[in-house]
CHARMM internal coordinates of N, CA and C (Angstrom, degrees):
IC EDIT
DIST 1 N 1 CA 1.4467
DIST 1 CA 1 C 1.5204
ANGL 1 N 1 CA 1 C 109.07
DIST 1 C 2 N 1.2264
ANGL 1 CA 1 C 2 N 132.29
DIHE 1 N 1 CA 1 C 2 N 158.96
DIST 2 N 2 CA 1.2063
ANGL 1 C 2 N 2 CA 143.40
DIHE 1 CA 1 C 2 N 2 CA -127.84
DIST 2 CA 2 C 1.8115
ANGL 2 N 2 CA 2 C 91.83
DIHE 1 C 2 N 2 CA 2 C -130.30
DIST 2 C 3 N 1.2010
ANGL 2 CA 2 C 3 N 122.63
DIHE 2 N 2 CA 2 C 3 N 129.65
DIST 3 N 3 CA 1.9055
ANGL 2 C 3 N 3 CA 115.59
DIHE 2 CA 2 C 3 N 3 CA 162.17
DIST 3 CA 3 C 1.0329
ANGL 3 N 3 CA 3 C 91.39
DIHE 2 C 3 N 3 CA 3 C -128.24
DIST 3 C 4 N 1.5389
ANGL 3 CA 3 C 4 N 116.37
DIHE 3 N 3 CA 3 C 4 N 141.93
DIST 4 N 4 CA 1.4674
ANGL 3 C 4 N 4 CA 145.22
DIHE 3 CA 3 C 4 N 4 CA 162.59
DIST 4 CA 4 C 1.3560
ANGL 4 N 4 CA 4 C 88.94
DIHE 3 C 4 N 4 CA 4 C 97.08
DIST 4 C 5 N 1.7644
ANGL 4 CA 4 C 5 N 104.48
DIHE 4 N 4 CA 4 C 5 N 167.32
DIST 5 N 5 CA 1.5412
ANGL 4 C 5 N 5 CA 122.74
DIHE 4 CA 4 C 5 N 5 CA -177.93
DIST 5 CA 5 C 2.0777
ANGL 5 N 5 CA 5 C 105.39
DIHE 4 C 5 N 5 CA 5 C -84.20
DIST 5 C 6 N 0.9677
ANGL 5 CA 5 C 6 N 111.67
DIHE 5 N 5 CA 5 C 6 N -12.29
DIST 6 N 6 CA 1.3037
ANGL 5 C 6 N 6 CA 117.03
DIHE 5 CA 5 C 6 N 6 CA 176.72
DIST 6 CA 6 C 1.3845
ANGL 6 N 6 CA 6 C 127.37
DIHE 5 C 6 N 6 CA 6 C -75.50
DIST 6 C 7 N 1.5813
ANGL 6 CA 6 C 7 N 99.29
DIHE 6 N 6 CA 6 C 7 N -36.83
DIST 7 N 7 CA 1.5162
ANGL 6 C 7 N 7 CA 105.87
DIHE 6 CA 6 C 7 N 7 CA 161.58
DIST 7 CA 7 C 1.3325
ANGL 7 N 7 CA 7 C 114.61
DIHE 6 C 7 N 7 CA 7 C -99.54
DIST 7 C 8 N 1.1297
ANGL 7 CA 7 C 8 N 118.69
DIHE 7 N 7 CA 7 C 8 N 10.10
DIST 8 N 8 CA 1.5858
ANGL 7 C 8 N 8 CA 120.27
DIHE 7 CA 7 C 8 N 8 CA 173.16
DIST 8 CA 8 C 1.5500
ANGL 8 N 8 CA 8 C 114.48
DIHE 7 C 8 N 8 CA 8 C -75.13
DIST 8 C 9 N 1.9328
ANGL 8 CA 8 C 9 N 95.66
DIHE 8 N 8 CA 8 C 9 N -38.28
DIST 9 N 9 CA 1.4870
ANGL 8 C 9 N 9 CA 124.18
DIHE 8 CA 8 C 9 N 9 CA -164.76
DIST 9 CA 9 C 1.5579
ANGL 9 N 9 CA 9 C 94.39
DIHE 8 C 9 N 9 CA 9 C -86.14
DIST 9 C 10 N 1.1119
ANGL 9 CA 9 C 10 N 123.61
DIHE 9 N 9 CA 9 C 10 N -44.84
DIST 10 N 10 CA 1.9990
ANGL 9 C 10 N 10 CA 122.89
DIHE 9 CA 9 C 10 N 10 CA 168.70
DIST 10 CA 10 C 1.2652
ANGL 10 N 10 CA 10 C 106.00
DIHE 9 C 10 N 10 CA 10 C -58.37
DIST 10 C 11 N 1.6591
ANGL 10 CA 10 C 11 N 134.03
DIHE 10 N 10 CA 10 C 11 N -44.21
DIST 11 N 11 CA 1.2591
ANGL 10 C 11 N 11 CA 112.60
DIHE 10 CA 10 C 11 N 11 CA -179.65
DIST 11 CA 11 C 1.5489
ANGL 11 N 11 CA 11 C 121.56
DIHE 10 C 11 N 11 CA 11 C -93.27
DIST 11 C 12 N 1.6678
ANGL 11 CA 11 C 12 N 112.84
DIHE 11 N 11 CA 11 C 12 N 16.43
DIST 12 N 12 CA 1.1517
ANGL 11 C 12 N 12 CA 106.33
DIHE 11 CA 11 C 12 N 12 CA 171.71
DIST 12 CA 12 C 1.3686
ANGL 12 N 12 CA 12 C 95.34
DIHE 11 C 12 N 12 CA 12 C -92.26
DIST 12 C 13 N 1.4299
ANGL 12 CA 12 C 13 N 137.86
DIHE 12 N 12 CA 12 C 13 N -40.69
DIST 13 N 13 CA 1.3805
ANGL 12 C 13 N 13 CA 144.44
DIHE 12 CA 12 C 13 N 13 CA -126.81
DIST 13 CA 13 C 1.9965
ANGL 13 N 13 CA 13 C 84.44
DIHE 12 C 13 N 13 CA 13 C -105.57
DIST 13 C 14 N 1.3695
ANGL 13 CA 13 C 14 N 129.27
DIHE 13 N 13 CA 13 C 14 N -31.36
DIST 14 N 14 CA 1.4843
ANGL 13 C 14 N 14 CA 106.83
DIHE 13 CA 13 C 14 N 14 CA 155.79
DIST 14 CA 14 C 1.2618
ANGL 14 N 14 CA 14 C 131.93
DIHE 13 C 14 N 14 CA 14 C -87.01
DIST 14 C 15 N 1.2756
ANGL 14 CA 14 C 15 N 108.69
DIHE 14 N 14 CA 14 C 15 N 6.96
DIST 15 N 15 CA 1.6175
ANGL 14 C 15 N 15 CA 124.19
DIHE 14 CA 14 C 15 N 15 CA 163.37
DIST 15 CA 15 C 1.5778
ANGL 15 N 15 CA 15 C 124.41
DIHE 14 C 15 N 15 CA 15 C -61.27
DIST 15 C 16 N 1.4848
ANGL 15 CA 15 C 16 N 87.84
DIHE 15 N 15 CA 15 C 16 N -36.03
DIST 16 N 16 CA 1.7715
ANGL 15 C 16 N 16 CA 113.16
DIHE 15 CA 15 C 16 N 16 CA -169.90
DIST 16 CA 16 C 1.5052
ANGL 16 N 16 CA 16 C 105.00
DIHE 15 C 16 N 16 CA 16 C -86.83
DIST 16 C 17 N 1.3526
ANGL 16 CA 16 C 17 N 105.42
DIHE 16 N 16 CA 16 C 17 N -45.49
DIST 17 N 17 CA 1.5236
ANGL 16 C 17 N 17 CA 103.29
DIHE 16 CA 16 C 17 N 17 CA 170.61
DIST 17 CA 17 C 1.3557
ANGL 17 N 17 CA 17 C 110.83
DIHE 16 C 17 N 17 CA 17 C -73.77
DIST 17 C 18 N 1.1278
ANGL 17 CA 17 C 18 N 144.37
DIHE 17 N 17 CA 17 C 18 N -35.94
DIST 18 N 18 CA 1.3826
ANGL 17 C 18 N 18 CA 122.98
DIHE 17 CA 17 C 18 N 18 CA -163.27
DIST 18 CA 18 C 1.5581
ANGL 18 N 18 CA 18 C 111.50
DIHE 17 C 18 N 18 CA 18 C -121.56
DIST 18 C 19 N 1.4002
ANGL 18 CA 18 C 19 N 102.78
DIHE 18 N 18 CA 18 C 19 N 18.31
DIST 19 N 19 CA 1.7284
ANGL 18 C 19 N 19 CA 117.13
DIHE 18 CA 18 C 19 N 19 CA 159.06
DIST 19 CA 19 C 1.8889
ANGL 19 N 19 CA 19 C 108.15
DIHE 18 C 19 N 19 CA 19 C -96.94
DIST 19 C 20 N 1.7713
ANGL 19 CA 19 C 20 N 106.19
DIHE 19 N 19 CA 19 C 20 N 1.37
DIST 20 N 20 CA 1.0291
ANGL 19 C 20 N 20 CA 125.32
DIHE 19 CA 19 C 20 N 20 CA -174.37
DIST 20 CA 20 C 2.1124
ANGL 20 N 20 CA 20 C 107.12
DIHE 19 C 20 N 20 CA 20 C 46.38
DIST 20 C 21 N 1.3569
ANGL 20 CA 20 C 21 N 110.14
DIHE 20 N 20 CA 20 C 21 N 60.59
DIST 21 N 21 CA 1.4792
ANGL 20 C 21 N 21 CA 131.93
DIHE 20 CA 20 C 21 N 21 CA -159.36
DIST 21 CA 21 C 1.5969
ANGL 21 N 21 CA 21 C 89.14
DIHE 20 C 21 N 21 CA 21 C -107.31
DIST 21 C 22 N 1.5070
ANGL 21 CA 21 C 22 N 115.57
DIHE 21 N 21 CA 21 C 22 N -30.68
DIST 22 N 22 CA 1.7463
ANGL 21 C 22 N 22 CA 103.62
DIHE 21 CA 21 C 22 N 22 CA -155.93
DIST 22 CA 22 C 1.7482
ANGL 22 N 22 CA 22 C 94.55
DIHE 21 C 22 N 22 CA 22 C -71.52
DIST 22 C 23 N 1.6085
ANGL 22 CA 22 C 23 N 125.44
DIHE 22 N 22 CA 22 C 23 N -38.23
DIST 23 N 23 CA 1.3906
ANGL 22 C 23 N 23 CA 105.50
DIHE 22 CA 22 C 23 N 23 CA -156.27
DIST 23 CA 23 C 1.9977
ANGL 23 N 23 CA 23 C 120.82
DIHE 22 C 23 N 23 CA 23 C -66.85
DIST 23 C 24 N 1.9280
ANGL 23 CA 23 C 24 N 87.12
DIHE 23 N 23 CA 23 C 24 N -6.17
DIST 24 N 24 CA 1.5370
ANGL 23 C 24 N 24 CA 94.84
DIHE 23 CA 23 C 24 N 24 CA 179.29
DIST 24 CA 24 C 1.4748
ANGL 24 N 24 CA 24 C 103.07
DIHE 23 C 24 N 24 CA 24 C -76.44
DIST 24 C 25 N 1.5409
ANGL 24 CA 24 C 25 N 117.82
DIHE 24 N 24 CA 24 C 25 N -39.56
DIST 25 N 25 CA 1.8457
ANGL 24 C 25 N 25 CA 115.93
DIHE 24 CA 24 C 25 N 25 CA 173.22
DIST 25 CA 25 C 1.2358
ANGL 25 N 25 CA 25 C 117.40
DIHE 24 C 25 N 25 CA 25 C -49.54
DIST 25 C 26 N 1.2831
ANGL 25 CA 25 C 26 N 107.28
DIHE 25 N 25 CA 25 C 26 N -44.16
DIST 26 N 26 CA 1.7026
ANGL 25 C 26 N 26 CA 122.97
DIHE 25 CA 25 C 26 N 26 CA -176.92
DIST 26 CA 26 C 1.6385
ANGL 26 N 26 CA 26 C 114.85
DIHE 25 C 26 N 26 CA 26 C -43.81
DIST 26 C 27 N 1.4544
ANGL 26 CA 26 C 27 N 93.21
DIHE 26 N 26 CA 26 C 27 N -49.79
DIST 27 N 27 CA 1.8858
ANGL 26 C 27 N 27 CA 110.66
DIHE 26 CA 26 C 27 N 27 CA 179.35
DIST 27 CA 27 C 1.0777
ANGL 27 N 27 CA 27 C 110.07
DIHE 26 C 27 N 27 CA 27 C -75.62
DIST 27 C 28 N 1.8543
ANGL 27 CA 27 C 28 N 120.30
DIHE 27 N 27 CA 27 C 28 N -30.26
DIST 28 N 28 CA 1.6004
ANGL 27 C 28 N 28 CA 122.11
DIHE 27 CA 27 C 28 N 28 CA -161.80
DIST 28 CA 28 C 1.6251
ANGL 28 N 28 CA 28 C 101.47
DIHE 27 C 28 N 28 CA 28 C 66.17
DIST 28 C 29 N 1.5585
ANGL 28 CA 28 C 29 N 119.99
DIHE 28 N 28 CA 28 C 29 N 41.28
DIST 29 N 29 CA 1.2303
ANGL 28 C 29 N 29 CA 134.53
DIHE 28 CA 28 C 29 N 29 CA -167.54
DIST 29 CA 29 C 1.8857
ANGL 29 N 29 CA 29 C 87.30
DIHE 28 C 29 N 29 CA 29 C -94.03
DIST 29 C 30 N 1.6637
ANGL 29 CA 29 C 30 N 129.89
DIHE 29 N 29 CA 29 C 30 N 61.25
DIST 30 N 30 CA 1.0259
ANGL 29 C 30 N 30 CA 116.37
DIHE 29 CA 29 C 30 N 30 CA -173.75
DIST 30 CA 30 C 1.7393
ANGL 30 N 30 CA 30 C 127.66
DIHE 29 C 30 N 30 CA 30 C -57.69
DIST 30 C 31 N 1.4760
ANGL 30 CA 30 C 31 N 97.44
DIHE 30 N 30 CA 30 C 31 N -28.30
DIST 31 N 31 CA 1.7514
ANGL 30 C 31 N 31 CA 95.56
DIHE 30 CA 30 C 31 N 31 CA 163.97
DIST 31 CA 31 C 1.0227
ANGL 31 N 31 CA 31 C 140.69
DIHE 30 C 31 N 31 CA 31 C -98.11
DIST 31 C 32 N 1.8642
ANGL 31 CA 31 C 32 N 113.73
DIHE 31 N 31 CA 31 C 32 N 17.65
DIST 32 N 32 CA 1.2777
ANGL 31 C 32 N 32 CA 133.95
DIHE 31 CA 31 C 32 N 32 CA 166.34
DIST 32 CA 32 C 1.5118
ANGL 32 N 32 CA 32 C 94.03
DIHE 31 C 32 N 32 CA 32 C -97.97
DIST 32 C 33 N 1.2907
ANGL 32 CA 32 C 33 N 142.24
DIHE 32 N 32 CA 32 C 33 N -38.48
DIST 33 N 33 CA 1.2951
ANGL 32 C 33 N 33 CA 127.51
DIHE 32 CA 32 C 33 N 33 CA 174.12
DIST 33 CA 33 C 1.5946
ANGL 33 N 33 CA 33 C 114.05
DIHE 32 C 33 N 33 CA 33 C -66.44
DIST 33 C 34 N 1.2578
ANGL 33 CA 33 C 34 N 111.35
DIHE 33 N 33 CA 33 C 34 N -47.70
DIST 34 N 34 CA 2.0111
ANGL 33 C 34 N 34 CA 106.78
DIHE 33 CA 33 C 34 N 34 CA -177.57
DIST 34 CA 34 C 1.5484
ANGL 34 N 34 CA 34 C 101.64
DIHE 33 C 34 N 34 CA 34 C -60.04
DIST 34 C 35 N 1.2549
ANGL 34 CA 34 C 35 N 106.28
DIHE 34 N 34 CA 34 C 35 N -26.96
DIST 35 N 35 CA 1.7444
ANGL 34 C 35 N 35 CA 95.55
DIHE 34 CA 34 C 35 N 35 CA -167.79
DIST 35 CA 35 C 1.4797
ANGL 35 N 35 CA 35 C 110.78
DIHE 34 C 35 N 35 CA 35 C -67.01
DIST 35 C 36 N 1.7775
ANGL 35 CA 35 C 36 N 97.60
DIHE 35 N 35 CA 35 C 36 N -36.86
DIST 36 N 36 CA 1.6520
ANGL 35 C 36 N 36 CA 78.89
DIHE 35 CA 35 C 36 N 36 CA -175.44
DIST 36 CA 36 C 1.5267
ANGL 36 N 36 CA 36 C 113.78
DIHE 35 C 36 N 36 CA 36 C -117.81
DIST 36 C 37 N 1.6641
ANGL 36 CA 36 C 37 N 102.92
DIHE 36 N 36 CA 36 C 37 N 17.74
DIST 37 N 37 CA 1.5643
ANGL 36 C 37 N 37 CA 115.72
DIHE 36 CA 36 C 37 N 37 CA 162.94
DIST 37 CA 37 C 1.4911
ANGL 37 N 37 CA 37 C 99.41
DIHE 36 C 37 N 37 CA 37 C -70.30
DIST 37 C 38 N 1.8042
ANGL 37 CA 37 C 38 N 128.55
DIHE 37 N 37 CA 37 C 38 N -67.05
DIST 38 N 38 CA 1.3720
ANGL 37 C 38 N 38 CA 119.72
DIHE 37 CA 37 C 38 N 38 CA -168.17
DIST 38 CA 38 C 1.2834
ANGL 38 N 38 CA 38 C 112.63
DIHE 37 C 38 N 38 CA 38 C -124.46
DIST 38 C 39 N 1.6825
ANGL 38 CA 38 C 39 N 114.46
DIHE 38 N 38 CA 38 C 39 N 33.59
DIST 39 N 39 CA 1.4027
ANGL 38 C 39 N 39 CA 100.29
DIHE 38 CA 38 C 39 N 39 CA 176.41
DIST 39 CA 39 C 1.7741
ANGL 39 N 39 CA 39 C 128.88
DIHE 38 C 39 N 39 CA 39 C 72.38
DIST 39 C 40 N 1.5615
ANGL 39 CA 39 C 40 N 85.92
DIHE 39 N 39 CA 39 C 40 N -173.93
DIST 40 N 40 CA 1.9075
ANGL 39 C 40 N 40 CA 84.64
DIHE 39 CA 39 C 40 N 40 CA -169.39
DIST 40 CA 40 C 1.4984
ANGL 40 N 40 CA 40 C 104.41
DIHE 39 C 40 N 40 CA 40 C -60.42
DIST 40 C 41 N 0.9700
ANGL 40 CA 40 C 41 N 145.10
DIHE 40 N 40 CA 40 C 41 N -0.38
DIST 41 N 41 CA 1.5520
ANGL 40 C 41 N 41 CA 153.25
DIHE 40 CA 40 C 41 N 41 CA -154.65
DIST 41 CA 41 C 1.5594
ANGL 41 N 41 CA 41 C 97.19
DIHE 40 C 41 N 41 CA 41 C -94.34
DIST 41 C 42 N 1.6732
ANGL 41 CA 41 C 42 N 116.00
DIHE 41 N 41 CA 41 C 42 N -17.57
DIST 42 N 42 CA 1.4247
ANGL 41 C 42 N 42 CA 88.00
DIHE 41 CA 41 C 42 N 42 CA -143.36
DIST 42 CA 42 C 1.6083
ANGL 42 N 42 CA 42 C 102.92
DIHE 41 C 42 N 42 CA 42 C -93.75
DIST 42 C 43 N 1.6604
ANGL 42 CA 42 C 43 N 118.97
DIHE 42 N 42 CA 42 C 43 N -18.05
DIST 43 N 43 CA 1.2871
ANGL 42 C 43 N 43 CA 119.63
DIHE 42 CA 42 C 43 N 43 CA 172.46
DIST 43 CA 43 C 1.9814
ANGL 43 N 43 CA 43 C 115.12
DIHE 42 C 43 N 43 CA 43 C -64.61
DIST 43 C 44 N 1.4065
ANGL 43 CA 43 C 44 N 120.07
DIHE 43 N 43 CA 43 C 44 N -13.15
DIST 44 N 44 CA 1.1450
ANGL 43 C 44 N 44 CA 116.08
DIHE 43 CA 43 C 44 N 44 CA 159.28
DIST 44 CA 44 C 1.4692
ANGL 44 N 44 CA 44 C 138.16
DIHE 43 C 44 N 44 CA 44 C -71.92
DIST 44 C 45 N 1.2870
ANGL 44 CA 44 C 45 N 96.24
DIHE 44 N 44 CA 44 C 45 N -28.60
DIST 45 N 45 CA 0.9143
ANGL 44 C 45 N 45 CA 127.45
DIHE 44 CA 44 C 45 N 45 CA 147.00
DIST 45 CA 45 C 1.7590
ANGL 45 N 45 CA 45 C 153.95
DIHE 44 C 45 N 45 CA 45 C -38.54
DIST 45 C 46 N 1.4333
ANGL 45 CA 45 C 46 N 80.24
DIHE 45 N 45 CA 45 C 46 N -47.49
DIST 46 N 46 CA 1.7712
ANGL 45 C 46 N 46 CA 111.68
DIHE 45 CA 45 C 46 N 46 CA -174.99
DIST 46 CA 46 C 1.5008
ANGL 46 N 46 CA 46 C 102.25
DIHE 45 C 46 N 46 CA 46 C 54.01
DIST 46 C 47 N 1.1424
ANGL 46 CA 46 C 47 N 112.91
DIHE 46 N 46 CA 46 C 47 N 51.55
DIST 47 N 47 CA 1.8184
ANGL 46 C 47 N 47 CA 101.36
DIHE 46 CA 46 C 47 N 47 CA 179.96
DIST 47 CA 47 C 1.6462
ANGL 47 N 47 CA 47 C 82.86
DIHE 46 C 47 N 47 CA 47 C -94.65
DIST 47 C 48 N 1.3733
ANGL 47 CA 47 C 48 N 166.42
DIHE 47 N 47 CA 47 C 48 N -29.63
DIST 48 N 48 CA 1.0297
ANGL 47 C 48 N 48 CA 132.86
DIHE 47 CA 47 C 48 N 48 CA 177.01
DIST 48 CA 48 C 1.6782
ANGL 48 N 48 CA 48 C 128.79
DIHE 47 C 48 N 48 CA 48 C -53.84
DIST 48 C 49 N 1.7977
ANGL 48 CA 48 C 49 N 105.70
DIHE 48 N 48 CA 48 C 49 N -38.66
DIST 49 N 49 CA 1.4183
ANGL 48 C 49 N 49 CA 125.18
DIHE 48 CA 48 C 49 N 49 CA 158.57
DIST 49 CA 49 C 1.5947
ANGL 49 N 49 CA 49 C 115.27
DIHE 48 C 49 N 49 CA 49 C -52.23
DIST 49 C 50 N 1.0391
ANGL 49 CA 49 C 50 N 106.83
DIHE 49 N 49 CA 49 C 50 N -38.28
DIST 50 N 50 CA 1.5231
ANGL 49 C 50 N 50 CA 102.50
DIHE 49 CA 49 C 50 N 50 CA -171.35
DIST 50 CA 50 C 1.7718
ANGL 50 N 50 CA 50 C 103.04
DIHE 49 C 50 N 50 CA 50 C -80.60
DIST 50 C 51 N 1.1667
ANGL 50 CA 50 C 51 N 120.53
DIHE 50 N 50 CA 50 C 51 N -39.42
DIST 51 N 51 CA 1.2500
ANGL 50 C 51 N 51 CA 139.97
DIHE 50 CA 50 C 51 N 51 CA -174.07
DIST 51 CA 51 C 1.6604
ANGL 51 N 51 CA 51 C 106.83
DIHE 50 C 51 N 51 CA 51 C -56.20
DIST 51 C 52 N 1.4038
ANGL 51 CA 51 C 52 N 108.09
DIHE 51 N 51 CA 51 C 52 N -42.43
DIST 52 N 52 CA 1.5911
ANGL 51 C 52 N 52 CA 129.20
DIHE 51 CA 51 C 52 N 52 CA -178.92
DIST 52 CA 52 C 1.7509
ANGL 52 N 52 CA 52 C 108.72
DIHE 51 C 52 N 52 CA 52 C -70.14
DIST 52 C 53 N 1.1952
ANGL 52 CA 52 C 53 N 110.67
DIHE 52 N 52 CA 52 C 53 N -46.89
DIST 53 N 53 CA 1.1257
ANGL 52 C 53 N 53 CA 129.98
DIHE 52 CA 52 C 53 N 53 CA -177.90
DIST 53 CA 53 C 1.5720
ANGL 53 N 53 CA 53 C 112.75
DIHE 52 C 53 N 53 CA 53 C -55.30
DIST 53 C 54 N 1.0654
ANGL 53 CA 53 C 54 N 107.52
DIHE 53 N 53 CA 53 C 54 N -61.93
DIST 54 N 54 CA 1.7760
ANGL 53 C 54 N 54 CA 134.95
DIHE 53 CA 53 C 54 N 54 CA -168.02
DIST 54 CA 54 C 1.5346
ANGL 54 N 54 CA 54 C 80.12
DIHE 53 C 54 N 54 CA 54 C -52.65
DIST 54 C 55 N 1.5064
ANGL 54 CA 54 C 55 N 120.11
DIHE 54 N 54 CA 54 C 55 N -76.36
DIST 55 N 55 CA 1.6148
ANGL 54 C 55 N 55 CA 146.37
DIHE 54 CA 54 C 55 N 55 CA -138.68
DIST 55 CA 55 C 2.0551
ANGL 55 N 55 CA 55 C 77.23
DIHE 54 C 55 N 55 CA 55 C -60.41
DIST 55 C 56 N 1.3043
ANGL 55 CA 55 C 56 N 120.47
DIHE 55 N 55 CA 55 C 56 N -48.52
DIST 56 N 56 CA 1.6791
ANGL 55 C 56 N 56 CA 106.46
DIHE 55 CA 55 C 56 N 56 CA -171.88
DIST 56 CA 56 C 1.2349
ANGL 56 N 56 CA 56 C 94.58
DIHE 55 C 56 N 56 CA 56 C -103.97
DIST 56 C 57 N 1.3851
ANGL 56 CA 56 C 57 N 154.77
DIHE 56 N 56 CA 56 C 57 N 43.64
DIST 57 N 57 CA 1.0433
ANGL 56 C 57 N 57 CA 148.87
DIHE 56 CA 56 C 57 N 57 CA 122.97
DIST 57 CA 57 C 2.4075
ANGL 57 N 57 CA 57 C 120.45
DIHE 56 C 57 N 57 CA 57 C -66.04
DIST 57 C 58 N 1.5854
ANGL 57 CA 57 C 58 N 72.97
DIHE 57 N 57 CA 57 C 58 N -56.01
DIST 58 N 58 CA 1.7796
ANGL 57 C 58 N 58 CA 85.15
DIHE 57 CA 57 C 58 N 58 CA -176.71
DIST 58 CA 58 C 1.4143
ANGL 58 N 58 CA 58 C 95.26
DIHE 57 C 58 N 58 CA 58 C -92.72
DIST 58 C 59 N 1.9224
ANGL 58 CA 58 C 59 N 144.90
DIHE 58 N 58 CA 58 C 59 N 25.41
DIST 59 N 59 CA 1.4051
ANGL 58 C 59 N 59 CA 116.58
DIHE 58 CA 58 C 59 N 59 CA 159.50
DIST 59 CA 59 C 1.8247
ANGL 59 N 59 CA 59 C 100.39
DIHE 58 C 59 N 59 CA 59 C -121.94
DIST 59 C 60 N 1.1070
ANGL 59 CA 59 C 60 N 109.48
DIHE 59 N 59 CA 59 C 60 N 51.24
DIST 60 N 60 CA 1.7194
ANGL 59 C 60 N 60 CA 115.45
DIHE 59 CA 59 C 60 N 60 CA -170.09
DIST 60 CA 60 C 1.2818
ANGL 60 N 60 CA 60 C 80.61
DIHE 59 C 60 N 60 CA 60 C -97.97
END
COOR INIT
IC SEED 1 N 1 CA 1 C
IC BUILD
């Protein structure tokens, strides 16, 4: 388990690499990342929409 936000942010960021997650960021492939960030859950969800959103919210 992880203390502080710094190693929270290191063990998310080798999660992504070695869940092999970064080449879906790379594309901005947002529903190739939810799919295999949270599974079949994630189109109920709309975390790919939300994911899309955020990504052109904070690059204006």
């Amino acid at each position: 388990m992880c203390t502080g936000e710094d190693k929270q942010l290191e063990a998310f960021a080798r999660f992504i690499k070695f869940a092999e997650l970064w080449p879906s960021l790379e594309q901005k492939d947002w529903t190739g990342f939810a799919k295999r960030y949270n599974g079949p859950g994630y189109a109920h969800n709309q975390y790919d929409k939300k994911l899309e959103e955020a990504y052109r919210r904070f690059t204006k």
